[in-house]
VEXDREN-2710 file (C-alpha; in Angstrom, 1 decimal):
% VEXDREN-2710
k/r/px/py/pz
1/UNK/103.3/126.5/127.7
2/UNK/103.4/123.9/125.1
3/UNK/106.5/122.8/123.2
4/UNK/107.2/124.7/119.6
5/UNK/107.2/122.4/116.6
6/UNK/110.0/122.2/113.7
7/UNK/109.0/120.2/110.3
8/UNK/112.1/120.3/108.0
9/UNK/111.1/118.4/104.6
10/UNK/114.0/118.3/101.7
11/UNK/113.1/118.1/98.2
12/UNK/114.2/118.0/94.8
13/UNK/112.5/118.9/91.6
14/UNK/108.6/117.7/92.6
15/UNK/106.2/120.9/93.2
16/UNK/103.2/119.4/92.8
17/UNK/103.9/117.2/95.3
18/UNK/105.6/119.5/97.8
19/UNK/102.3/122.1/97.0
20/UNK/99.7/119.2/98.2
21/UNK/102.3/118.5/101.1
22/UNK/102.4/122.3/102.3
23/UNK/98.7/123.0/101.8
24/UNK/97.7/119.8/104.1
25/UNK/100.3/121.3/106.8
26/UNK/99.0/124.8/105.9
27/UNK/95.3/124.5/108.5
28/UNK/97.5/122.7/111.1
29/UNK/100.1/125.7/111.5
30/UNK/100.1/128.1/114.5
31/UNK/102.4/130.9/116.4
32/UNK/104.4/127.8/117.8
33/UNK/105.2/125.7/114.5
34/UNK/107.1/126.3/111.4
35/UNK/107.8/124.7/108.0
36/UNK/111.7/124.8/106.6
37/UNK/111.6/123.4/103.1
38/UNK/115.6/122.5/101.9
39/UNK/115.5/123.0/98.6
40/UNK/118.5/120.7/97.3
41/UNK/120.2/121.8/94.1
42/UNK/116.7/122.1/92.8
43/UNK/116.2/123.9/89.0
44/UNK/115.9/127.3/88.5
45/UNK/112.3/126.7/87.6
46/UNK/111.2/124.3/90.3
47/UNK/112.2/128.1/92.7
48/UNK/110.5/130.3/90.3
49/UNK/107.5/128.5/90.1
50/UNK/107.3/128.1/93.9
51/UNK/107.7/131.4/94.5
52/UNK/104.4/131.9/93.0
53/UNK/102.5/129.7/95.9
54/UNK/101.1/132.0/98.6
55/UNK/101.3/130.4/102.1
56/UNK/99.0/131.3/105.2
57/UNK/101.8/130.1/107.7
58/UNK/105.2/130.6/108.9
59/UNK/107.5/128.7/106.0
60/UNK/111.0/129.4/105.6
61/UNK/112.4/128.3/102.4
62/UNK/116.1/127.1/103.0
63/UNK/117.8/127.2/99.1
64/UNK/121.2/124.7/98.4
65/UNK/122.5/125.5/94.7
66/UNK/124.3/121.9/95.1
67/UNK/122.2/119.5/95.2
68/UNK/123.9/117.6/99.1
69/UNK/121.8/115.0/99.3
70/UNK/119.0/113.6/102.2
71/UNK/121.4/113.8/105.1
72/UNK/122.9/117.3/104.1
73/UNK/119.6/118.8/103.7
74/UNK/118.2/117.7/106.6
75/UNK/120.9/119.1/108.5
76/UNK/120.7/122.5/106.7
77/UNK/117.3/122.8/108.3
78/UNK/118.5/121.6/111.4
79/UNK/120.4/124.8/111.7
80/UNK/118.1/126.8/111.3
81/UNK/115.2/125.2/113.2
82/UNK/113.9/127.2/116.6
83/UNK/111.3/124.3/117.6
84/UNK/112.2/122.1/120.8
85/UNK/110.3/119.2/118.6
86/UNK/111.2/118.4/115.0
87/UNK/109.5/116.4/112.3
88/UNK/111.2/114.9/109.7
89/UNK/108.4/115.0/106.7
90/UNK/109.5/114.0/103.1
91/UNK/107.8/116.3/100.5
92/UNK/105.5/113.7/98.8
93/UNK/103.7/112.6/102.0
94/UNK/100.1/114.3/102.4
95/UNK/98.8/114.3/106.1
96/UNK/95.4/114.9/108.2
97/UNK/94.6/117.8/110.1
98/UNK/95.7/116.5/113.4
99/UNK/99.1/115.2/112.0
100/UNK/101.1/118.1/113.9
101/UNK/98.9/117.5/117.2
102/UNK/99.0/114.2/117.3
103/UNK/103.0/113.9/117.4
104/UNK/103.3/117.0/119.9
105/UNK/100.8/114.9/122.2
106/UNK/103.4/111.9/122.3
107/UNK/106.5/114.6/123.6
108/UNK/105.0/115.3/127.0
109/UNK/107.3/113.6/129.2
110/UNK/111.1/112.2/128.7
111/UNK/112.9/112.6/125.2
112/UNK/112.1/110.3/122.9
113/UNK/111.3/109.2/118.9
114/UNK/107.7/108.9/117.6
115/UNK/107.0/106.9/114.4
116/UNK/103.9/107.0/112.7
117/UNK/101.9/105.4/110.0
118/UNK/102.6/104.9/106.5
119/UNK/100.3/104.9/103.6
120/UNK/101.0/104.3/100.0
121/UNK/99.4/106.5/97.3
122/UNK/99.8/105.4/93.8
123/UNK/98.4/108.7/92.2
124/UNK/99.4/109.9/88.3
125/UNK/101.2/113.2/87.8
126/UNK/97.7/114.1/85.9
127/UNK/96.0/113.7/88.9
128/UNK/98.4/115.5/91.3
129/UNK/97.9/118.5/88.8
130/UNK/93.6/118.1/89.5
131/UNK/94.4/117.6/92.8
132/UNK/96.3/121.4/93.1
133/UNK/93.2/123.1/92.0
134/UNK/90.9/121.6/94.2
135/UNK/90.3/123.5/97.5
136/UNK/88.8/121.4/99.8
137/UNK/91.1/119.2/101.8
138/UNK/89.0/116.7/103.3
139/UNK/88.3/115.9/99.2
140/UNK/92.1/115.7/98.3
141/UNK/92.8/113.4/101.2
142/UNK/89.3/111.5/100.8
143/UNK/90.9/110.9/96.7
144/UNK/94.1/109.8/97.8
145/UNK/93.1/107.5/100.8
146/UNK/90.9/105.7/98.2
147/UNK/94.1/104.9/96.3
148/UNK/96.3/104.1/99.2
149/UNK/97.3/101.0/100.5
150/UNK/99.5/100.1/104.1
151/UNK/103.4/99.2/102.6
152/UNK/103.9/96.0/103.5
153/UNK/107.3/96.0/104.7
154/UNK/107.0/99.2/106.7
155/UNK/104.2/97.0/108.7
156/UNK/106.8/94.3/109.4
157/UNK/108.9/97.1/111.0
158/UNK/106.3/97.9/113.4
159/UNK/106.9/94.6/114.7
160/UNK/110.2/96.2/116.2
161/UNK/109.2/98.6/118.4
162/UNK/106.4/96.4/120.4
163/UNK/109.4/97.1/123.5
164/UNK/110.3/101.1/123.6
165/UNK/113.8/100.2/124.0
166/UNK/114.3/97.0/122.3
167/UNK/117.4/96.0/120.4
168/UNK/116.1/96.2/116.6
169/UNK/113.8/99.8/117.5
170/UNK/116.9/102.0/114.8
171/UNK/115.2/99.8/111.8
172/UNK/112.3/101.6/112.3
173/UNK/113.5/105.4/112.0
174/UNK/112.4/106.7/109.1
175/UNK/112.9/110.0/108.2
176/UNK/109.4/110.4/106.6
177/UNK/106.8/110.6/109.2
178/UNK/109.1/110.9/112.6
179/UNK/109.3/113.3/115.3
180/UNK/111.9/113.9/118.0
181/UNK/113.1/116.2/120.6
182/UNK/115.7/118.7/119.1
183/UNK/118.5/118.3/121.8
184/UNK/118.4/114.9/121.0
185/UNK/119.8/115.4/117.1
186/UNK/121.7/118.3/118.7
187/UNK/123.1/115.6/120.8
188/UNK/124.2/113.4/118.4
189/UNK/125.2/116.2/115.9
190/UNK/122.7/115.5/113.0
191/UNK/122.6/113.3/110.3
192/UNK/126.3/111.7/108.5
193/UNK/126.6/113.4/105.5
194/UNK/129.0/110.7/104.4
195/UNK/125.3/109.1/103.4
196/UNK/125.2/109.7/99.9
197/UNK/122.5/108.5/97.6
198/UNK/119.2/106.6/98.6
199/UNK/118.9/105.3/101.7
200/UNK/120.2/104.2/105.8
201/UNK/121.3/108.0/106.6
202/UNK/118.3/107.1/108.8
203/UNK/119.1/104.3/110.2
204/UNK/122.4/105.6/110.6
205/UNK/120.3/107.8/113.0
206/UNK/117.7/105.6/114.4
207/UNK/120.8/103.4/115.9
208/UNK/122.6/105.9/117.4
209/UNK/119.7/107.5/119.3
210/UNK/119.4/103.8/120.4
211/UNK/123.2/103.7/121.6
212/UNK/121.8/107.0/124.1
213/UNK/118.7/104.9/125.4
214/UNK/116.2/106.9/123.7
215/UNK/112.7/105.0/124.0
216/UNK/110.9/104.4/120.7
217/UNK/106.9/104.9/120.4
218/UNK/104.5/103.6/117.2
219/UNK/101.3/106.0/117.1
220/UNK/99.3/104.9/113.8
221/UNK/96.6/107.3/114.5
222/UNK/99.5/109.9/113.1
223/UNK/99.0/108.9/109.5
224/UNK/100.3/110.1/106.1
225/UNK/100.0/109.3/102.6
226/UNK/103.3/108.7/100.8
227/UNK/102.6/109.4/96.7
228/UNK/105.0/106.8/95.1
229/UNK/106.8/107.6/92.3
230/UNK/109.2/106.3/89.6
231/UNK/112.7/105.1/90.7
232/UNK/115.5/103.0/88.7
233/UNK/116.0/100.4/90.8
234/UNK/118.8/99.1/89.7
235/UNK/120.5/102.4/91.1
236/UNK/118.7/102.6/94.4
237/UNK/120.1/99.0/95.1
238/UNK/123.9/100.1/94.1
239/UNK/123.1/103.0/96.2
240/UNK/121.7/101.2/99.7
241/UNK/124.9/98.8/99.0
242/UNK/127.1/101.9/99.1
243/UNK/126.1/103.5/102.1
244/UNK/125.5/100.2/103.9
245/UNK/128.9/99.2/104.0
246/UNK/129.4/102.6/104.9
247/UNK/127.1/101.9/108.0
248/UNK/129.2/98.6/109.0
249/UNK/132.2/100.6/108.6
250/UNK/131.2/103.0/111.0
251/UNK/130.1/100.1/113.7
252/UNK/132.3/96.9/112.9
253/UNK/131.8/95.1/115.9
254/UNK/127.9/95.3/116.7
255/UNK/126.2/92.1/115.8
256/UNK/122.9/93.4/116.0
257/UNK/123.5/96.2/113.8
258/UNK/125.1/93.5/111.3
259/UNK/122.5/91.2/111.1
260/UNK/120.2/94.2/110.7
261/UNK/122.8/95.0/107.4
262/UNK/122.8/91.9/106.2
263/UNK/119.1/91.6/105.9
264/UNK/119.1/95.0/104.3
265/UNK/122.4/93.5/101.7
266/UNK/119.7/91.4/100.8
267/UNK/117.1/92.7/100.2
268/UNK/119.1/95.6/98.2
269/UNK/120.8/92.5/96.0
270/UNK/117.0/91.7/95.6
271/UNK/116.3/95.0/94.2
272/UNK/113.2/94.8/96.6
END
């Protein structure tokens, strides 16, 4: 019997990008995998109008009238999810057909994390809209591989999982395109939901699965395309400072993880 599959994917206010999400997960879906979407202190329009998708598969929509932020919602979906594998998606990444297969086919033997590849999009909201209407997948993805590009710092964190169990592996969870064995997160009781804000409630993660030993695999045959979108940096970098002092609080005394905090200081001061 093969292992059943959870994807949890939060999101906040962006349908057309959660529709193109869902419909490339929709073909994939089977008895033994589920979708919970955590709808976090989303408008009372952004639920209306997704009430009128229709959806071939078995999605449960999980609704916060707050909106919690990344680490809250994931862990809302947490609760609820049955699967003994979960996938942490973000709802702007679009993914082949064998997206669910392939990271199943990585959790055959001892618990671990797989990462896998990263694409950037740069598609207008116009287009997303075309993009809806059109039916066949292999066209939608064919559009917005055409307009993707690899991210170039993702690729530099590739670098740090060459050794399944190296030192640096927790700079390369990210929450989204990563599976992992439930009892793991059950293990380490979710995500902090002191994490506020954009960014490291992942990493936060990534390096206590590292404290347990957990190995670390890169598959970039597991693909998805991330559609980028506006942000105010100045705000994301207050943000990351916020939460990663909030990380070095939590873990004082590890040098690894420091040096890992000051690089991210850095490049948050940067506004990179």
């Amino acid at each position: 019997m093969g292992k059943k599959c959870s994807i949890i994917i939060p999101t906040k206010d962006k349908n057309s990008r959660l529709y193109l999400t869902l419909k490339c997960l929709e073909p994939q879906m089977n008895d033994d995998t589920e979708v919970l979407v955590v709808f976090d202190g989303c408008k009372e329009e952004t639920l209306a109008e997704f009430a009128t998708f229709t959806w071939n598969m078995n999605l449960r929509p999980i609704v916060s009238k707050q909106n919690v932020g990344r680490a809250a919602a994931r862990n809302l979906g947490l609760k609820e999810a049955t699967g003994d594998i979960v996938i942490f998606l973000d709802d702007d990444r679009l993914t082949r057909s064998d997206f669910i297969k392939g990271h199943l086919a990585r959790h055959t033997g001892e618990p671990c994390v797989v990462l896998g590849e990263r694409m950037d999009a740069k598609v207008t909201e116009d287009e997303l809209l075309e993009l809806m209407k059109e039916n066949d997948l292999e066209d939608v993805l064919k559009f917005v591989s055409e307009h993707s590009k690899k991210e170039f710092y993702y690729n530099i964190k590739k670098l740090f999982v060459r050794n399944p169990c190296g030192k640096i592996r927790f700079m390369t969870f990210i929450t989204g395109n990563v599976s992992i064995d439930r009892s793991l997160m059950t293990e380490i009781e979710g995500f902090d939901e002191s994490f506020k804000g954009w960014g490291y409630e992942d990493t936060d993660v990534g390096y206590r699965l590292a404290l347990l030993n957990v190995p670390y695999y890169q598959d970039n045959s597991i693909i998805c395309y991330h559609l980028l979108h506006p942000h105010v940096k100045a705000q994301k970098a207050k943000e990351e400072l916020i939460n990663l002092k909030h990380l070095k609080a939590k873990f004082p005394d590890d040098r690894v993880l420091g040096r890992a905090i000051s690089f991210y200081s850095l490049k948050a001061k940067l506004k990179l």
